[in-house]
VOTORZA-442801 format. One line per 2 residues: number of its first residue (from 1); for each residue x, y, z of C-alpha. Coordinates in Angstrom, 1 decimal. Example, Ala and Ser with C-alpha at 12.3 -4.5 7.8 and 13.67 -1.06 7.14 Angstrom:
<rs>
1> 12.3,-4.5,7.8  13.7,-1.1,7.1
</rs>
This chain:
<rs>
1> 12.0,-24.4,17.0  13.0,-27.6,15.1
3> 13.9,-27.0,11.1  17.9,-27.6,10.9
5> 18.1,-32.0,10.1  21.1,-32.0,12.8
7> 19.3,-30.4,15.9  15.8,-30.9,16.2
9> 14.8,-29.3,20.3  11.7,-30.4,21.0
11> 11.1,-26.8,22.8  8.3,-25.1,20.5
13> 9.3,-21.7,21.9  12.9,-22.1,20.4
15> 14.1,-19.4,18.6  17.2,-18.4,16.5
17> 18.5,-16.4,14.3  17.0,-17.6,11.3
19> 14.0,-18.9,13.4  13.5,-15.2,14.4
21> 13.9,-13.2,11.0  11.5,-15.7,9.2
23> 9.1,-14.8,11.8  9.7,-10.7,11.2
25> 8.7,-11.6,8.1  5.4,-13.7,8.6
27> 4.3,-11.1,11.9  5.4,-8.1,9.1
29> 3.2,-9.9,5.9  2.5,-13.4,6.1
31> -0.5,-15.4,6.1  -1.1,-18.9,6.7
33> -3.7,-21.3,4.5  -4.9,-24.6,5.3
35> -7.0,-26.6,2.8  -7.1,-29.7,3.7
37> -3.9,-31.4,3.7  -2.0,-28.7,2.0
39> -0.9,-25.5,4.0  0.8,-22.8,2.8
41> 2.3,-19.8,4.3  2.9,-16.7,2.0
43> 4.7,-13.7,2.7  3.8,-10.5,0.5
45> 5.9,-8.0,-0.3  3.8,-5.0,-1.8
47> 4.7,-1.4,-3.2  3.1,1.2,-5.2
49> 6.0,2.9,-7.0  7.8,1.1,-9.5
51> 11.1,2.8,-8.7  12.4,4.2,-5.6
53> 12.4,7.7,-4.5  16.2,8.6,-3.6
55> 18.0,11.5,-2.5  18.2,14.5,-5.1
57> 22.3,13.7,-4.9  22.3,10.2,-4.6
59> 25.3,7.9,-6.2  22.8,5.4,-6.8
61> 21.0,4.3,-9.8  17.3,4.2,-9.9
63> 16.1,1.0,-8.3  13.3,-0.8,-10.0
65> 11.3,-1.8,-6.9  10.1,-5.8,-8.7
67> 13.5,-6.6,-10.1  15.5,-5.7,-6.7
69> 12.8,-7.2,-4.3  13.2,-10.5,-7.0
71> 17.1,-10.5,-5.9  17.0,-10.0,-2.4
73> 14.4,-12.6,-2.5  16.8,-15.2,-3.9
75> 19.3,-14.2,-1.7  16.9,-14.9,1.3
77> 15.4,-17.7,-0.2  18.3,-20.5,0.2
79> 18.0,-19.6,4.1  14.6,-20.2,4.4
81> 14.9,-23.3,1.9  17.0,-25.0,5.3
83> 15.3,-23.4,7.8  12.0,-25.2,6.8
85> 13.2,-28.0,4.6  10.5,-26.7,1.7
87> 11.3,-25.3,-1.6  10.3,-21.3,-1.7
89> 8.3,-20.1,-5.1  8.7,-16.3,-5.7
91> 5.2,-15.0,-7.0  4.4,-11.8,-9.6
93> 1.7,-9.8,-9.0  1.0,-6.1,-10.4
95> 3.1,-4.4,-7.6  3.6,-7.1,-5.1
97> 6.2,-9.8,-5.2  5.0,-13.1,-3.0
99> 7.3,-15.8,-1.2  5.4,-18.9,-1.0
101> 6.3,-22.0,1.1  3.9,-25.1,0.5
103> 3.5,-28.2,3.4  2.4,-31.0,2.2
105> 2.8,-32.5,5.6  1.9,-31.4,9.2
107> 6.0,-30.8,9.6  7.3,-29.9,12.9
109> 8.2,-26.3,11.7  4.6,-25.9,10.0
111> 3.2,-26.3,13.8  6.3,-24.3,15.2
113> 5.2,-21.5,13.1  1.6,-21.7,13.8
115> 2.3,-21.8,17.7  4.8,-19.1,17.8
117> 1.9,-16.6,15.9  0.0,-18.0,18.5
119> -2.5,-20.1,16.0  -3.4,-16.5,14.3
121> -3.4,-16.5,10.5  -2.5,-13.5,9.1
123> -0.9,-10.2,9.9  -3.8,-7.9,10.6
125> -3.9,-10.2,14.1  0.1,-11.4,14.5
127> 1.5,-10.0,18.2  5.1,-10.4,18.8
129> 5.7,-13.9,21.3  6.1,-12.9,24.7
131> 9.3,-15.1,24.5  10.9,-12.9,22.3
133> 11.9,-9.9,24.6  13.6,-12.9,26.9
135> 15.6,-13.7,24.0  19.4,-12.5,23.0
137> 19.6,-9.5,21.4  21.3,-10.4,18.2
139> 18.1,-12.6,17.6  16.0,-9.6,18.5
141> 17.5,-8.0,16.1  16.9,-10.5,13.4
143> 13.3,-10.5,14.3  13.0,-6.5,13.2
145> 15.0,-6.8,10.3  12.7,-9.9,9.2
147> 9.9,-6.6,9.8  12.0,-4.4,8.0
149> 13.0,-6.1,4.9  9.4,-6.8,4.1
151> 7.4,-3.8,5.6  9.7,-0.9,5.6
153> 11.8,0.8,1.9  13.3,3.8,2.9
155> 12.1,6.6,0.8  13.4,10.1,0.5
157> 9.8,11.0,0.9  10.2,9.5,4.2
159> 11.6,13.1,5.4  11.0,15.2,7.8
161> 10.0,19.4,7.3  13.7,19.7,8.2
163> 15.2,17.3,5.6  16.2,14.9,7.9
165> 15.8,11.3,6.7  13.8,9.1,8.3
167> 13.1,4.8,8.1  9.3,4.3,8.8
169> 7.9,0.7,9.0  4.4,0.2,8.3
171> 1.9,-1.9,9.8  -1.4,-3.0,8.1
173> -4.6,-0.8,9.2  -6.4,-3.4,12.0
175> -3.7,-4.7,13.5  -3.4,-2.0,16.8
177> -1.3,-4.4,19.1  1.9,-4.9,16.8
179> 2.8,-1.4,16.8  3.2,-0.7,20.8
181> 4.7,-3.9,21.0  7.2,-3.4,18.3
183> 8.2,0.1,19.9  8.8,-1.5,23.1
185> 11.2,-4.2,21.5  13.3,-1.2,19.9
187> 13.1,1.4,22.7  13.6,-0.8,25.5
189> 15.3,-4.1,24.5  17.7,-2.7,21.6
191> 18.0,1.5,22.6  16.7,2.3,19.5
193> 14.7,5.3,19.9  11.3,5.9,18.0
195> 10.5,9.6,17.0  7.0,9.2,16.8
197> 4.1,6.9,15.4  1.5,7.9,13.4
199> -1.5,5.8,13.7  -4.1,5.3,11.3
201> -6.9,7.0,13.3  -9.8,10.1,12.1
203> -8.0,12.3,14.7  -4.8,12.1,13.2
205> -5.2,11.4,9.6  -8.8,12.7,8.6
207> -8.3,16.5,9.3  -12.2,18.0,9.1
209> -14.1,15.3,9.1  -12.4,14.2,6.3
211> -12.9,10.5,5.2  -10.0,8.2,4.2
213> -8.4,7.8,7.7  -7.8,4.0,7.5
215> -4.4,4.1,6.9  -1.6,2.0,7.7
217> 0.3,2.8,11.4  3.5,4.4,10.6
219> 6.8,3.7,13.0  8.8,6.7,12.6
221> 12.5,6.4,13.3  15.6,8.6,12.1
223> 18.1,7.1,9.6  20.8,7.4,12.8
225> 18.9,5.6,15.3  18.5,2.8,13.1
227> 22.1,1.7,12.4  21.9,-0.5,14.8
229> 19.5,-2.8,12.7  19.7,-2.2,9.4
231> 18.3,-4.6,6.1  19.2,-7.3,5.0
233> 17.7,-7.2,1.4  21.0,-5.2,-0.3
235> 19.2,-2.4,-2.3  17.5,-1.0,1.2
237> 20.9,-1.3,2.7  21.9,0.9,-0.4
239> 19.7,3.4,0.3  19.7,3.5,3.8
241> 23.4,4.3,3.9  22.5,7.4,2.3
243> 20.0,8.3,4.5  22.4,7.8,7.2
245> 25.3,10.2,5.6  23.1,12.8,4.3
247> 21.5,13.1,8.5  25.7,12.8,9.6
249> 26.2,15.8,7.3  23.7,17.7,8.7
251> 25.2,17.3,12.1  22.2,15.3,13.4
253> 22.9,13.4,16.4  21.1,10.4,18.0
255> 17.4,11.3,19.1  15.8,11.1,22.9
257> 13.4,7.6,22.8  9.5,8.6,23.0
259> 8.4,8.6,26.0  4.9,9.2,26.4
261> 4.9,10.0,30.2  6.5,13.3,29.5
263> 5.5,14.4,26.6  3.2,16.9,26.5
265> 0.4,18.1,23.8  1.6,21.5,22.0
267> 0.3,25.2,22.4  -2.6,24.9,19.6
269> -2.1,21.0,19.0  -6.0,20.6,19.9
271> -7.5,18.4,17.0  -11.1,19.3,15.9
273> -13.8,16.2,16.6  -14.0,13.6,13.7
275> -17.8,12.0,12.7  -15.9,8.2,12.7
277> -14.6,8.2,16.4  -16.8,6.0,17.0
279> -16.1,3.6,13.8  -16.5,-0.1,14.5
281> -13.3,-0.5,12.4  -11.4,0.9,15.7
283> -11.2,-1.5,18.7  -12.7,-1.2,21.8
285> -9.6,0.6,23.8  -9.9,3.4,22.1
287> -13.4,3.5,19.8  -15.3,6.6,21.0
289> -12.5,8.5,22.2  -11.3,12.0,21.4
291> -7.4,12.1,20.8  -4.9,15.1,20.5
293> -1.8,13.4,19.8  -0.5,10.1,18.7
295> 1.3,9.7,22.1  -2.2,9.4,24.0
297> -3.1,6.9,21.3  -0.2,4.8,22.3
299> -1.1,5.0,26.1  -4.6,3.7,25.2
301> -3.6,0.9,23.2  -1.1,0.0,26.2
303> 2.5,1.5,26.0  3.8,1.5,29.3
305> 6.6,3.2,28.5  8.4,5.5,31.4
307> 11.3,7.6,32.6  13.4,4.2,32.6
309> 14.2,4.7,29.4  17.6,5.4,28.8
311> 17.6,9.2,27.6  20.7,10.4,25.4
313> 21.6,13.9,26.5  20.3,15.0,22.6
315> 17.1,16.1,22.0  14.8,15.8,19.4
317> 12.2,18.5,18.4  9.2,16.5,19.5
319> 6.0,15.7,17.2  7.3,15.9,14.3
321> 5.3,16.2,10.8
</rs>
């Protein structure tokens, strides 16, 4: 991609470092306007709590959610000021913080953008590019913490039934492609294993019958098997370190990847039927279709995920809560 004044390729599938987080960002919560000559891409940056839920020990402060997501925001602004040779706003809303980036001219990285999200405009319908698990790993890398920093806080609440911290990264409700595809990036391209993802679906999250299902997919990995990434916004990196101590003191060790060609449904893990199977809010894979567990979810929606992936002789639990 072309942004940097001293090396403009003319490649449209160019990716770098900075190329690759900015777009972590857009595929995590960006949308992309165009009314009449003026675009604008805008990346939101929502949360419900004002402060952050810590550990009950934690060394840290309490972390007012607006004024650290402002910081980190400045901090990450004057990178993306180069990258795409525009001046970056940062918006206030009642609990979401906006980055705004305004093109007054059909720039080469406006159109870079555009083709890389394959001409989508928002993040209910951004996939990763196909290019990207070609790419180095260090930009890989870049590309989930550009997810992470805008789409994932770890939260004590975040646990598990054993205490053991977790980092979960949410994707928006309608968007059933990002999640697989993001799990495949980290399992197979960077060895970081996912413990489990809980989809937004009446099997697993409407209990009954129950209505309210339509919640966001929720990528479920332990603080220890997400070292290797990491944030780049400071106050997450913060908290995350504590995450990471509190599951070393514990003694917990780096978890298998989930693999759903050996897992298998538990003794009594039968879910009762659910009126909205057949919702037209689900898509077509998997509308109409009875599901036990999340794993059989992620074999509809096309994980192809096998016994090639690297297994660590440590063991994890399975489904967890």
């Amino acid at each position: 991609m072309a942004y940097h004044r001293k090396h403009k390729p003319r490649n449209p599938d160019y990716i770098d470092p900075d190329v690759a987080y900015l777009l972590g960002m857009i595929v995590a919560r960006g949308t992309f306007h165009e009314e009449g000559d003026i675009r604008r891409l805008i990346i939101q940056f929502p949360y419900r709590l004002d402060t952050m839920p810590l550990l009950p020990n934690s060394n840290l402060r309490n972390i007012d959610r607006e004024t650290a997501l402002r910081v980190s925001l400045d901090d990450i602004r004057n990178r993306l000021n180069q990258l795409l040779d525009v001046n970056l706003d940062i918006q206030r809303r009642k609990h979401e913080v906006g980055l705004k980036a305004v093109f007054t001219k059909n720039t080469i990285s406006w159109r870079d953008l555009r083709f890389l999200t394959n001409y989508r405009t928002n993040y209910k319908e951004f996939e990763i590019p196909e290019s990207l698990y070609d790419e180095d790993i260090d930009i890989q890398k870049e590309f989930v913490r550009g997810i992470v920093d805008t789409a994932a806080e770890p939260s004590y609440a975040d646990r598990d039934q054993a205490d053991r911290q977790r980092i979960v990264i949410q994707i928006q409700f309608g968007n059933w492609r990002l999640p697989v595809q993001l799990c495949k990036l980290l399992q197979e391209n960077l060895g970081v294993s996912v413990s489990n993802i809980l989809w937004g679906h009446p099997n697993l999250r409407g209990p009954s019958g129950a209505p309210g299902w339509a919640k966001e997919t929720r990528i479920r990995i332990y603080a220890q098997d997400f070292e290797p990434i990491g944030f780049h916004f400071q106050y997450k990196q913060e908290v995350f370190k504590e995450f990471l101590e509190h599951n070393r003191r514990d003694g917990m060790l780096p978890a298998k990847p989930c693999n759903p060609k050996i897992k298998r449904i538990r003794k009594g893990g039968r879910k009762p039927k659910h009126r909205d199977e057949s919702a037209p809010s689900l898509p077509p894979e998997i509308r109409g279709r009875h599901f036990n567990a999340y794993f059989k979810l992620c074999q509809a929606l096309g994980c192809k995920q096998g016994k090639c992936i690297r297994q660590p002789k440590i063991f994890d639990t399975g489904d967890e809560d």
